[in-house]
C-alpha positions in Angstrom: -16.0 31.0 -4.9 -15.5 35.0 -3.9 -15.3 34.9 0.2 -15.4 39.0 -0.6 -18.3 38.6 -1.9 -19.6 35.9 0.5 -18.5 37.8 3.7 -20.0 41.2 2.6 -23.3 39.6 2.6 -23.0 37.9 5.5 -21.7 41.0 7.5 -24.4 43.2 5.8 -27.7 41.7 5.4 -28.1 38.5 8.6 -30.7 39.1 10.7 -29.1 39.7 14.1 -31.1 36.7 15.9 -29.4 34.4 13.3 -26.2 35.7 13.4 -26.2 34.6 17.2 -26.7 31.0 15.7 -23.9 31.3 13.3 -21.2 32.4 15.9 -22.4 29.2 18.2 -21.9 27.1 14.4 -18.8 28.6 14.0 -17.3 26.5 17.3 -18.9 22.9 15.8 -16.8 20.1 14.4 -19.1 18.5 12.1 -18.7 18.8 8.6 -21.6 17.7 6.1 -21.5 17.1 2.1 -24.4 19.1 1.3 -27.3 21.3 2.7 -30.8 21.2 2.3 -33.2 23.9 3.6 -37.0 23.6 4.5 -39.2 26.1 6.0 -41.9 24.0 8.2 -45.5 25.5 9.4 -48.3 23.5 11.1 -47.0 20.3 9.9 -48.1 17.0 11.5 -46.1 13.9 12.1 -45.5 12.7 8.7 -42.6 15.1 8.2 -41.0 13.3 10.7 -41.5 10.2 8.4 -39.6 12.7 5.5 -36.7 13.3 7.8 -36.5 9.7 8.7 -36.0 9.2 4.5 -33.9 11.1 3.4 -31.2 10.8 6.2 -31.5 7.3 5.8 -30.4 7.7 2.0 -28.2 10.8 2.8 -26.0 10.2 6.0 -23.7 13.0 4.4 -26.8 15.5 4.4 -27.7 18.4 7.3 -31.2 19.1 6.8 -31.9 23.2 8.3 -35.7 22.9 9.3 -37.1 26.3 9.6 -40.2 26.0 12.0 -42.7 28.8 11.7 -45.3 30.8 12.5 -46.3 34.7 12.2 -47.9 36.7 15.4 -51.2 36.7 13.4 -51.1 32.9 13.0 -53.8 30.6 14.9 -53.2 29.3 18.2 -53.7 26.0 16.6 -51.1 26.3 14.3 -48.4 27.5 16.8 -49.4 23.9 19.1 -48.8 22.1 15.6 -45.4 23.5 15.5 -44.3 22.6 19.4 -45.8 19.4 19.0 -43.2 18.6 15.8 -40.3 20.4 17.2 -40.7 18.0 20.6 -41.5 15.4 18.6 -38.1 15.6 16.4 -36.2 16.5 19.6 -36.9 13.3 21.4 -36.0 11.0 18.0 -32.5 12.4 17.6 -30.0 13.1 20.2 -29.6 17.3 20.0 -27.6 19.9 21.4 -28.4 23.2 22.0 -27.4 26.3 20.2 -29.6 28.9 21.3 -32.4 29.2 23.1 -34.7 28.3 20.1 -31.9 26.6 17.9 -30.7 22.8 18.1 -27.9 20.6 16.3 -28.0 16.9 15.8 -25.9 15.0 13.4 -28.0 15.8 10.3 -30.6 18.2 11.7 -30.2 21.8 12.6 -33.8 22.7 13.8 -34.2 26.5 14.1 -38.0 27.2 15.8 -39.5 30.2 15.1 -43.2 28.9 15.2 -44.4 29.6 18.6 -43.9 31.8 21.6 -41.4 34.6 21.7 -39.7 33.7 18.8 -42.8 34.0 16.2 -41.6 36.0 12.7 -43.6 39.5 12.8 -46.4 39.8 11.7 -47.1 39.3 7.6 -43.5 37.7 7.5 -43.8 33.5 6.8 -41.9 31.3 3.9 -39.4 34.2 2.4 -38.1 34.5 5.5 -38.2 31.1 6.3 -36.3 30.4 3.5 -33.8 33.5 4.1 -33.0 32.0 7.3 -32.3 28.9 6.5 -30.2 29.9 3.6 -28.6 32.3 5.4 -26.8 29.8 7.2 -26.5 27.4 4.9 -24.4 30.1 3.1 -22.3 31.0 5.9 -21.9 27.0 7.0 -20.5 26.3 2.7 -18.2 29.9 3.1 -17.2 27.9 6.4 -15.7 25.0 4.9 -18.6 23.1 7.2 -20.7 21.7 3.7 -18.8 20.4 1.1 -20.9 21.4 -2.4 -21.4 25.0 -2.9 -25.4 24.4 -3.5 -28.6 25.5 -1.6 -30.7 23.1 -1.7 -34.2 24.3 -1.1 -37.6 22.3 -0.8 -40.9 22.1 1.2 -42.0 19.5 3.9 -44.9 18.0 0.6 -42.0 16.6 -1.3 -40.4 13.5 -2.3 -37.3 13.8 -3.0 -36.2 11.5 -6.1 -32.7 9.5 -5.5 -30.7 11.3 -7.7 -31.9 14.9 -6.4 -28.4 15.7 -5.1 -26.1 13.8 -8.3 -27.2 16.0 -10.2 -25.7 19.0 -9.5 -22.2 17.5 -8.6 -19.5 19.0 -10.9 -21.5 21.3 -12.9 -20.1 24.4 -14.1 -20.2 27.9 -11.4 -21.9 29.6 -14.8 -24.8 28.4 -13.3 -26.6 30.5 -10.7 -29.6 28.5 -9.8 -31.0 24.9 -11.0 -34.9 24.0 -11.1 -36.2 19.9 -10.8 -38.9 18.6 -13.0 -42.0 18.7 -10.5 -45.7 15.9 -10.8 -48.2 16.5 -8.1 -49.5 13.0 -6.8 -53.1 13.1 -5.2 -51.9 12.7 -1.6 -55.0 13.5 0.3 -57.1 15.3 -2.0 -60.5 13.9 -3.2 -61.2 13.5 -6.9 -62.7 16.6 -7.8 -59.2 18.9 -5.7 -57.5 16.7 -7.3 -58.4 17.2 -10.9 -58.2 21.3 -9.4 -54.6 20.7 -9.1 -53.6 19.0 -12.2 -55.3 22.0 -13.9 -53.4 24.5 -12.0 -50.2 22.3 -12.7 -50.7 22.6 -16.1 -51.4 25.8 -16.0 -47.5 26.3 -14.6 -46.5 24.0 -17.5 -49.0 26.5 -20.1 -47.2 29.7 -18.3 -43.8 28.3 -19.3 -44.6 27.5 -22.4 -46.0 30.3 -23.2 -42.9 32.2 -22.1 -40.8 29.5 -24.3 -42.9 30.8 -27.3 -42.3 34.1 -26.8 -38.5 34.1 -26.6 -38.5 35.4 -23.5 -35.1 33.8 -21.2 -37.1 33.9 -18.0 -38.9 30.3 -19.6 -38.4 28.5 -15.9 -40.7 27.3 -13.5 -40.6 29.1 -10.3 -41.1 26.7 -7.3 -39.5 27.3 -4.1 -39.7 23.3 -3.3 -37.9 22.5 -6.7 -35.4 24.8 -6.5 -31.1 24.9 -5.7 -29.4 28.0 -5.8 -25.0 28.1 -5.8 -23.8 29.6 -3.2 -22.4 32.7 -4.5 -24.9 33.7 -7.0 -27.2 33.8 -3.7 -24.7 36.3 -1.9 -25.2 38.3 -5.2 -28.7 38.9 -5.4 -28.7 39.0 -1.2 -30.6 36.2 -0.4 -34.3 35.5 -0.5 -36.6 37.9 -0.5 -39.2 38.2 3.1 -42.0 37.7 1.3 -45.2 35.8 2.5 -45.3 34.3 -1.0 -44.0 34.7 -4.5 -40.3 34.8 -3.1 -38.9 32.0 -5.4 -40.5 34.2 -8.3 -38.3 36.8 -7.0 -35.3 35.2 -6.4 -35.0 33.1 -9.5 -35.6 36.3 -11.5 -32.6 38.0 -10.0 -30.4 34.8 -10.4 -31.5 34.8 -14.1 -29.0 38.2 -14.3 -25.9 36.9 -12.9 -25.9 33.8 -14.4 -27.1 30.8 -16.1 -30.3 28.5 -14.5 -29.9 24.7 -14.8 -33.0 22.7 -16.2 -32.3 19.7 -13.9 -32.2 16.5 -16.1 -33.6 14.0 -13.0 -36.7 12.3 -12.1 -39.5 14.7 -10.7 -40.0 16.1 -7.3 -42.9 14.6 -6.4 -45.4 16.9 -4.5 -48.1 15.6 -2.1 -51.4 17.1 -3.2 -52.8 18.9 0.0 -55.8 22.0 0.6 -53.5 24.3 2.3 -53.6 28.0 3.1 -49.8 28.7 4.2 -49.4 31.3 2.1 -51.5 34.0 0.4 -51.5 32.5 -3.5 -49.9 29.5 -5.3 -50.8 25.8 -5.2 -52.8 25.7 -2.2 -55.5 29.0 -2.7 -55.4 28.4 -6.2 -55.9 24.5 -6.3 -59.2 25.8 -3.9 -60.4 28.1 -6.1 -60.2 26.0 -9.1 -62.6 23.2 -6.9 -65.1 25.9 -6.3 -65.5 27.1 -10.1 -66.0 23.4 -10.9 -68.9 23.4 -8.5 -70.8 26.6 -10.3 -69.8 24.4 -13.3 -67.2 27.6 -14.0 -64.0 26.1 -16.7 -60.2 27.1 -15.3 -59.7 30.6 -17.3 -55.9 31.2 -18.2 -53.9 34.0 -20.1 -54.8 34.2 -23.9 -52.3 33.2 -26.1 -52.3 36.2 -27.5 -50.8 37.5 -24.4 -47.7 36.3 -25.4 -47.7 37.1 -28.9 -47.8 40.3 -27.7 -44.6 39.5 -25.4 -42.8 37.8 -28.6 -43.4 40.8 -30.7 -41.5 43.0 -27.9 -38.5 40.3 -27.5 -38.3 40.5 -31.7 -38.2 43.9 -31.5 -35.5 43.8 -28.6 -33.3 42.3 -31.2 -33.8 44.2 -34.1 -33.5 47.4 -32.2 -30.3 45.9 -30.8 -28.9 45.4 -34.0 -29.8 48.3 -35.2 -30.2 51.1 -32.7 -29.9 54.2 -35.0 -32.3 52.7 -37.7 -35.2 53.9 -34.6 -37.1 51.3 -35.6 -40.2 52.4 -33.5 -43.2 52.1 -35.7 -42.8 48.6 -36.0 -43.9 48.1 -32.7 -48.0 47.2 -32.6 -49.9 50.0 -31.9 -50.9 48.6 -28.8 -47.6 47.0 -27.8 -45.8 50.8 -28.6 -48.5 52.6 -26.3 -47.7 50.0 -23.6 -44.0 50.0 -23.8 -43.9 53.7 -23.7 -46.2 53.7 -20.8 -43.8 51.7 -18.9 -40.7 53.7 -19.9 -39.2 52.1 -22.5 -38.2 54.4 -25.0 -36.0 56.3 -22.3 -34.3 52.8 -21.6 -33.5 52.7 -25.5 -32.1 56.2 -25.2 -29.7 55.0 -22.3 -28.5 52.1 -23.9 -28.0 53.4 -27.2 -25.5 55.5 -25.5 -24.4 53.1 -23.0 -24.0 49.9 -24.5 -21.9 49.8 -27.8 -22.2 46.2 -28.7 -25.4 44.7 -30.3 -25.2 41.3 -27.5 -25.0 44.0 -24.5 -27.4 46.0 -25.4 -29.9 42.6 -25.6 -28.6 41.9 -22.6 -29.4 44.8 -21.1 -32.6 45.3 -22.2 -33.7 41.5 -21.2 -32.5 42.4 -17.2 -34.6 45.2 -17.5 -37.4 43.7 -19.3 -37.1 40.6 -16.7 -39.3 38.1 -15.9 -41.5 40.5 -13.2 -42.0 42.7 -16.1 -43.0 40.0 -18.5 -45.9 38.8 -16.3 -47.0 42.4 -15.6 -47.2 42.5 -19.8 -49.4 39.6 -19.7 -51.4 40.6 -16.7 -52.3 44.2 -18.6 -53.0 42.9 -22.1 -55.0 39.8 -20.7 -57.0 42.3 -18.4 -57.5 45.4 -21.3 -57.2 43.4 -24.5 -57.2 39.7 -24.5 -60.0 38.4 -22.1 -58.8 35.0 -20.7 -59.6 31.3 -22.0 -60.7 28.0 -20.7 -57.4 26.1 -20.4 -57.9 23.7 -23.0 -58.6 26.3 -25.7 -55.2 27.8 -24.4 -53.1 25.2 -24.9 -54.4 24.1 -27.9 -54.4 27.6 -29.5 -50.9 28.4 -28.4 -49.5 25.1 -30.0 -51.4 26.1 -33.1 -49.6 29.7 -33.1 -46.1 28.2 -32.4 -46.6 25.7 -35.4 -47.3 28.4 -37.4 -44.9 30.9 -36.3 -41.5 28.2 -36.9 -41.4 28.9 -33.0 -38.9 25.9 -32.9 -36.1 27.4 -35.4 -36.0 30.9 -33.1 -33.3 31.7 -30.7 -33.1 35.1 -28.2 -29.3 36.0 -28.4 -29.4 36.5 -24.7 -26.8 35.9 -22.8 -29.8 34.7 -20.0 -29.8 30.8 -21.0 -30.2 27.2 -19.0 -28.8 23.9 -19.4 -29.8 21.2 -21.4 -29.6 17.8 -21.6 -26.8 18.3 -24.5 -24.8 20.2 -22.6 -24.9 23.2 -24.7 -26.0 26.7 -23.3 -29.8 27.3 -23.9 -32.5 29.6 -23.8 -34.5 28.9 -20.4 -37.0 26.9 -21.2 -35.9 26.3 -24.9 -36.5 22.9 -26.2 
């Protein structure tokens, strides 16, 4: 592990209120195996039945719970938070650290969800997540946790038994690792319910579409099924404070200075729940997807075509990468070539032609450029000007129609972006 690299981020970029927490840490005997972070807002008492699992399964695990709440949260929500962090105080014996910060044997509770210590205002899970990374981080650098992995999950998951195996031994190529996921029902009705299968397989149809495409970002990006290696997070400097989307974010940078893990473990397990603690994802979306059912609206998704258009660009990636001189331009689409040269990309070639000598760099370069933000950007503009989107169904069925046809399976990006299979080998993310 680079401490240079470690300590620059920790003397750079922690928040001074947590920084106060980590020279109080600093002075504590205990030592841990591993580290698991989870951000906690208006929870009830069933997380404490969570807790209660897992560090009955993992008596070598500290758990960070992040408690929180923004200043334009309800009031309601900030009594839902004192009422857990009392609640988890009086079943394990704590000491203090702070004024707002408390250290048992396998919990390090951190409250930020009511009174003086609320997160400003639009701040919520990014930071959440930040903070409790931040010290896992510094607690791993500290010799205090044993594995250098971030664990990071949310308070609706079950964690399978071998969630922490998995990633014991495997190779520091790897910046980031992503579990297998299944929502259950938990306590949504039948018709939420069938919402949120649709919306999961939408994730699974967004991958997949990504897979056909080429594209290395192929990776599901869910902040509760997600580990990140301790160094690779110094590198891309943490999570970022965003109310939502911030595993998108973070996974994308990861993706550029190393390799992400397909987890080969049983699936996280996710608690089907209404929920509105953040902006968009499972919650809003799973809600939104009810109420079209009820004006007898279908689930629309990205047209297939979408990523055609995507695969034609990563083709043409490669060929101009193997033959930069040959300006092979005009091969481009019409529409693709008026896109990519509305979003700059013929001055990118221009760079790297004189830049980047060899044809694997330049690829490379062009793919952390060309990242997964901008692939979803592509598919948001040619699915909002050109390709009008589908039911679901229709989706998947037409996109496993193109990649039959296309010999999807026989294609490889020569990336240097790639994941972990079950083989062993390095692999395109999301490859299969």
């Amino acid at each position: 592990m680079s401490k240079c690299l470690i300590q620059k981020y920790l003397a750079s970029y922690i928040r001074p209120e947590t920084r106060e927490v980590l020279e109080r840490l600093m002075n504590i005997k205990d030592r841990w195996k591993k580290v698991l972070v989870i951000p906690c807002k208006n929870e009830g008492l069933d997380f404490v039945n969570f807790l209660k699992e897992i560090i009955h399964k993992n008596a070598d695990l500290l758990i960070v719970v992040v408690i929180n709440a923004n200043s334009q949260d309800r009031s309601e929500c900030q009594k839902a938070n004192e009422c857990l962090a009392q609640t988890i105080k009086s079943l394990w014996t704590f000491e203090g650290l702070t004024q707002s910060e408390s250290l048992s044997k396998n919990i390090l509770l951190i409250e930020r969800g009511s009174g003086d210590f609320l997160f400003p205002s639009k701040q919520g899970v990014g930071l959440a997540r930040r903070i409790g990374s931040d010290i896992a981080l510094f607690l791993i650098t500290n010799r205090q946790i044993e594995l250098p992995w971030i664990w990071t999950t949310d308070t609706d998951a079950k964690l399978p038994n071998d969630y922490f195996q998995c990633l014991e031994g495997i190779s520091s190529e790897f910046s980031a690792a992503t579990y297998p996921f299944v929502h259950l029902q938990g306590e949504l009705n039948a018709s939420n319910y069938r919402a949120l299968k649709e919306y999961e397989n939408f994730l699974h149809y967004y991958v997949k579409g990504l897979r056909f495409s080429g594209s290395p970002y192929a990776y599901h990006s869910i902040g509760s099924c997600l580990a990140i290696r301790a160094e690779a997070y110094a590198k891309v400097r943490g999570f970022p404070l965003k109310q939502a989307g911030e595993d998108f974010y973070v996974l994308n940078k990861l993706a550029k200075v190393g390799k992400i893990l397909k987890v080969n473990s049983s699936p996280i397990q996710l608690s089907g729940r209404l929920s509105d603690r953040t902006p968009f994802g499972t919650g809003p979306s799973t809600i939104e997807i009810s109420n079209n059912h009820l004006q007898g609206k279908s689930y629309l998704v990205y047209n297939p075509r979408c990523f055609q258009i995507l695969r034609d660009l990563l083709i043409f990636f490669e060929t101009w990468s193997n033959m930069p001189e040959a300006k092979p331009h005009p091969h481009l689409p019409p529409k693709l070539f008026d896109y990519f040269l509305k979003v700059g990309g013929f001055e990118q070639l221009a760079s790297l032609e004189t830049r980047a000598r060899r044809a694997s760099d330049r690829l490379r370069r062009l793919h952390e450029w060309f990242d997964a933000f901008q692939s979803l950007k592509l598919v948001h503009y040619f699915s909002a000007n050109h390709y009008a989107k589908i039911p679901l169904k229709d989706a998947l069925e037409d996109l496993e129609k193109a990649a039959r046809f296309s010999g999807h399976e026989t294609r490889r990006s020569q990336s240097r972006i790639g994941v972990y299979t079950e083989s062993g080998q390095p692999q395109i993310c999301g490859e299969s």
